[in-house]
N, C-alpha and C positions, 0 to 999 in steps of 0.2 A: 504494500500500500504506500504512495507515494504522495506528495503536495501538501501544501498547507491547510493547518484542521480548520471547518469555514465559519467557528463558532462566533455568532455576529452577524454570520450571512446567510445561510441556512441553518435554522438551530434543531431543527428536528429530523430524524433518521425511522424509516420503516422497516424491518424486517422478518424474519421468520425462525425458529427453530427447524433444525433438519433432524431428523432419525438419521442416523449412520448406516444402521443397520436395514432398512428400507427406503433409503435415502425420498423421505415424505416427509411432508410439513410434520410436526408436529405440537406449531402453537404460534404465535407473534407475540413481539417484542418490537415497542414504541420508546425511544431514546430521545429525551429532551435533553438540550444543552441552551445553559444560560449563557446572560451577557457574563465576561470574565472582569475582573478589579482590574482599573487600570491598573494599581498600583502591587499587587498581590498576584496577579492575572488567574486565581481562583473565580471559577466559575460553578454553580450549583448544576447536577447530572442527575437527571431520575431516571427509571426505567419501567414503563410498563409491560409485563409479561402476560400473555393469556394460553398457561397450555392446554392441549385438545383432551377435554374430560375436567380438566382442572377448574379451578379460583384462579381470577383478578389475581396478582400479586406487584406492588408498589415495590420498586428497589432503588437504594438512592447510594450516592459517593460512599465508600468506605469513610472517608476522614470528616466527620459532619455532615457529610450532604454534598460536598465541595470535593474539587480539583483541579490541579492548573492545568490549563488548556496550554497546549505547543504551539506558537507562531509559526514554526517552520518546520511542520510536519504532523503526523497522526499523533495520536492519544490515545494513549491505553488506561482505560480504570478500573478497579476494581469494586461492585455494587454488592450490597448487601440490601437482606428484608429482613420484617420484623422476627422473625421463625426460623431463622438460618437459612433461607435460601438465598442465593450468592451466583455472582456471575461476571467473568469477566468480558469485557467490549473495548474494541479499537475501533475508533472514528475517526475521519478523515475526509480530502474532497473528494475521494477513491470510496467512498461509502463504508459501511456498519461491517464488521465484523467479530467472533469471538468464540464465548464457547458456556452456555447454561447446562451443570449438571453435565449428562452423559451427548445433550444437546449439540451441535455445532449453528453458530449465529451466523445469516447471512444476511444483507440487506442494503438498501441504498439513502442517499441524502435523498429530503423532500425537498427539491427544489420550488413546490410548492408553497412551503412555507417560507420560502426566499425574502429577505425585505431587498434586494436586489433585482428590480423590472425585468430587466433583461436575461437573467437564470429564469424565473417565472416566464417570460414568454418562449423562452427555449422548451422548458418542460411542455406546455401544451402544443408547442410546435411538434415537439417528438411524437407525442401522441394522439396527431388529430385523425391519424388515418383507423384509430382503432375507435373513435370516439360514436357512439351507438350502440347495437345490440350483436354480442359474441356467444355463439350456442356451443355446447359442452353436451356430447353422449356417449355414453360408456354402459358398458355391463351392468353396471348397478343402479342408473338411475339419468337425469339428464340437469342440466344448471343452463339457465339463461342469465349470461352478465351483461347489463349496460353501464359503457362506460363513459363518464360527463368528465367535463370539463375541468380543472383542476386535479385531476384523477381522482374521482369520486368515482368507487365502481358498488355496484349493489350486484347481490348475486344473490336467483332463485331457486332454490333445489329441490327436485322434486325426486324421491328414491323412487325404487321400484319396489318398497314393500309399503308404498304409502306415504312415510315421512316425504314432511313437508319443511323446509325453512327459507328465511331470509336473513343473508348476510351482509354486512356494508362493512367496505374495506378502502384502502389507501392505492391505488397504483404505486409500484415503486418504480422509476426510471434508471436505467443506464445508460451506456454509450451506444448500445447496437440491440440493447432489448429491453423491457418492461415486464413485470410480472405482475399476480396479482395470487397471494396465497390465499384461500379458501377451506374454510375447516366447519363444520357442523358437528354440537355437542349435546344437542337435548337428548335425540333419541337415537344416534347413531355416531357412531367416531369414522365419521369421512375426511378426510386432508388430503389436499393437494397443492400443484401450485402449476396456474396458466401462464407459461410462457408467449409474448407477444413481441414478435421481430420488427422493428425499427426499421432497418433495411429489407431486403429480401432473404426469403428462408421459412418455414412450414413454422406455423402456430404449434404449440406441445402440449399435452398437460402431463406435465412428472408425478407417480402415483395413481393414476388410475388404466386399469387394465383396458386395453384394447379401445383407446378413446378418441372421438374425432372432435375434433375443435375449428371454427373457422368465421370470419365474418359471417353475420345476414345479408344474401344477396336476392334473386330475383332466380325464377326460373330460368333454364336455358333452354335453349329450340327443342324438339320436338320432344319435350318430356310427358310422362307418364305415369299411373297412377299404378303400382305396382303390391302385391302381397306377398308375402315372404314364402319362402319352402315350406317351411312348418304349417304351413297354413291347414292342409288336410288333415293333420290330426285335430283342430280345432273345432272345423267345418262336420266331423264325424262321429261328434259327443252331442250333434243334437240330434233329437227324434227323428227317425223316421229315414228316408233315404232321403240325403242332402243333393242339391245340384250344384256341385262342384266347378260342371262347366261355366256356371255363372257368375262366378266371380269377379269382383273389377280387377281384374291382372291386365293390365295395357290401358286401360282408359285415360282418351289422350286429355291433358290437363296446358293454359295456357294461363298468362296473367295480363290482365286490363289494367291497369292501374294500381290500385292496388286491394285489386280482389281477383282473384282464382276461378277459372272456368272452364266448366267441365261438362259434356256432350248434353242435351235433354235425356233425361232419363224412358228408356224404351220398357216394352211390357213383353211378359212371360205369363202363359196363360195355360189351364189344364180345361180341355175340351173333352168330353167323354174317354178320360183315362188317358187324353193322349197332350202332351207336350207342343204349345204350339209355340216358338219364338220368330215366329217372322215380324214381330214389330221390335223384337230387343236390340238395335243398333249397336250403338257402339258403348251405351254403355247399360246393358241389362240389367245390373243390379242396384239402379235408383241412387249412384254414388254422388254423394254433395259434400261439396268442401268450403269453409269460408278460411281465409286469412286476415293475419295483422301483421303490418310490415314493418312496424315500429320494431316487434320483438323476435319475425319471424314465426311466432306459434300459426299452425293451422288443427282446425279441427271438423267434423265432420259422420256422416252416418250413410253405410249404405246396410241394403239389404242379399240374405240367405237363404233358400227358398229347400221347404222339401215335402212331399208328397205324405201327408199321415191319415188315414182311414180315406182316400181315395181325394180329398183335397187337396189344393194347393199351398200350404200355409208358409207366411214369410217374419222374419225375426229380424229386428231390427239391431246390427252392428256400430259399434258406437268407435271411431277413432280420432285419435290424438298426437301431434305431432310440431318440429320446429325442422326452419329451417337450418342448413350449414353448410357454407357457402350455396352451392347450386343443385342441391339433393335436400332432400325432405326427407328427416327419419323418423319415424312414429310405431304406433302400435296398433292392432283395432283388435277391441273388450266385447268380449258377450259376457254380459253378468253372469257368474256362479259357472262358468264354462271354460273360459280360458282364453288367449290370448296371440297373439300372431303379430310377427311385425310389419309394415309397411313400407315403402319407399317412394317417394317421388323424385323420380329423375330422366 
C-alpha cells in the first residue's frame, strides 16, 4: 500500500470481512477517520463491524480512541471493543486493509464522503455506467440491486425457500473495479460480494454457486419465451393426461417500449373426445407476460390443459422472472405441484 493517508480528504473507508477458508464475505466493516491535531497530528479512528449472524460491534483506537495519522504514507492501528474484540487496519489512498479475528479486511476509500469536488465527481464518474438496476441468479435464490448515485446500492433478495430481505449498502470504488458486498442475516447466512468492472471485463459475484450477474437491458431480436427441461416432470403430477405438446416452449416474445409482447393467445378445444387445435397459433397456451424496466422483473401466467372424465380442463400456471443483460431467467409455480424454470431469450 503506497501514498499519503487522505485523512482530511476522505475520512471514511468501506469494506468487508473475507472467510479464508471460503474466500466469502463474511461481514463489513465501516472505518471512520477524524480530522488529526495540528499540533499532536492525533486523530480519533472508530470502527464499525457487522459480522454475518452477529451484533453491531463499535471499535475504537487502542490508545483513547486516538492515533496519529502519517502524512507520508498509510496507517496502521490497532482497534479494540468493549468485550475484547480487537482488530487490526491499514488505511491509506490505496484503500482499507487488515485483519479481524480469523477474518482478512479488505476495502476501499469512500470517495464519496470526499470534502474534495473533484474525488466526489470522479467516484460517480467511475460508476455511472453501473448506475440502475443489476440482476443476480444463482442456485439458491435471485437479488435485484439498484445502484444510485453516490453509491447508494439497495439490494432485494428473494431465496428460493421463501426468505425475503432488503439490504442497503455502500459501493466501494477502485481503480479498474467497484464492488458491493451483500450478506443477509435474519433467516438465512447468505454472503457475497458483486464485482462491477470499470473498464471492460464480465460482472462476478465471489460466493455464490453457478451465478449470472449482468446489467438490465432490453430484449434482443428474435427472442422467445422458452420452459426449461425439467419441465415434464412438473406438467405430469397433474391429473389426468396432460398436453405437453402445448406448452409455451418458443413463443415468440418482442418489447414496445416498455412493455412485453407476446402473440394473441389461440384456442384448444375437445370436440366429441377428439382434440381440435387448429385455432392454437403461435401461442396455445394463453401465455401473458407484463414487465418493469426500471428493475427488469417480469411476470406472468399461462395455461396447462388435460383431459379428466372426458373434459377439457385447464390450470392456470403462475411465472416469475428478471431480466440479465439480454435473457430472462425465471421460474413458472403450480401451487402444491412444483416448479420449472423458464427463459426468455
Amino acid at each position: 500500500m503506497e501514498g499519503a493517508a487522505p485523512a482530511g480528504v476522505a475520512n471514511e473507508y468501506n469494506g468487508y470481512l473475507v472467510d479464508t477458508n471460503g474466500n466469502v464475505v463474511a461481514g463489513t466493516i465501516q472505518l471512520t477517520v477524524g480530522k488529526p491535531n495540528k499540533k499532536t497530528g492525533l486523530a480519533a479512528v472508530k470502527a464499525t463491524v457487522i459480522p454475518v449472524g452477529g451484533k453491531k460491534l463499535t471499535l475504537k483506537a487502542a490508545e483513547k480512541g486516538k492515533a496519529k495519522v502519517a502524512g507520508d504514507g498509510p496507517t496502521t492501528v490497532a482497534l479494540v471493543g468493549a468485550k475484547a474484540d480487537s482488530c487490526s487496519v491499514t488505511f491509506g489512498a490505496k484503500g482499507l486493509s487488515g485483519h479481524y479475528g480469523k477474518y482478512v479486511i479488505e476495502g476501499a476509500r469512500n470517495f464519496f464522503t470526499s470534502k474534495n469536488k473533484s474525488e466526489q465527481t470522479k467516484a460517480n464518474e467511475l460508476i455511472r455506467k453501473w448506475l440502475g438496476a443489476v440482476n443476480v441468479i444463482w442456485d439458491g435464490g435471485s437479488i435485484g440491486l439498484t445502484v444510485a448515485k453516490k453509491g447508494k446500492v439497495k439490494a432485494t433478495v428473494v431465496l428460493k425457500d421463501g426468505t425475503k430481505a432488503t439490504v442497503n449498502g455502500q459501493l466501494l470504488v477502485g481503480e479498474e473495479w467497484c464492488c458491493i458486498p451483500v450478506f443477509v442475516t435474519k433467516k438465512a447466512k447468505v454472503a457475497f460480494t458483486i464485482w462491477l468492472p470499470i473498464g471492460s471485463g464480465e460482472v462476478e459475484a465471489e460466493g455464490l454457486d453457478n451465478a449470472v450477474v449482468g446489467k438490465v437491458g432490453a430484449l434482443g431480436a428474435n427472442t422467445a419465451f422458452h420452459i426449461g427441461e425439467d419441465g415434464a416432470a412438473l406438467w405430469s403430477k397433474l391429473a389426468g393426461n396432460v398436453l405437453t405438446d402445448y406448452l409455451p416452449d418458443g413463443v415468440p416474445v418482442t418489447q414496445k417500449g416498455n412493455k412485453w409482447v407476446v402473440p394473441k393467445a389461440g384456442k384448444i378445444t375437445l370436440k366429441k373426445g377428439v382434440l381440435d387445435d387448429s385455432k392454437a397459433g403461435a401461442n396455445p397456451s394463453a401465455l401473458k407476460l407484463t414487465y418493469k424496466a426500471k428493475d427488469g422483473s417480469f411476470k406472468g401466467t399461462f395455461k396447462v390443459y388435460a383431459v379428466v372424465g372426458g373434459k377439457l380442463k385447464a390450470t392456470t400456471v403462475n411465472v416469475t422472472g428478471v431480466m440479465v443483460g439480454d435473457v430472462g431467467y425465471g421460474t413458472a409455480t403450480i401451487k402444491k405441484v412444483g416448479s420449472a424454470s423458464v427463459t426468455v431469450e
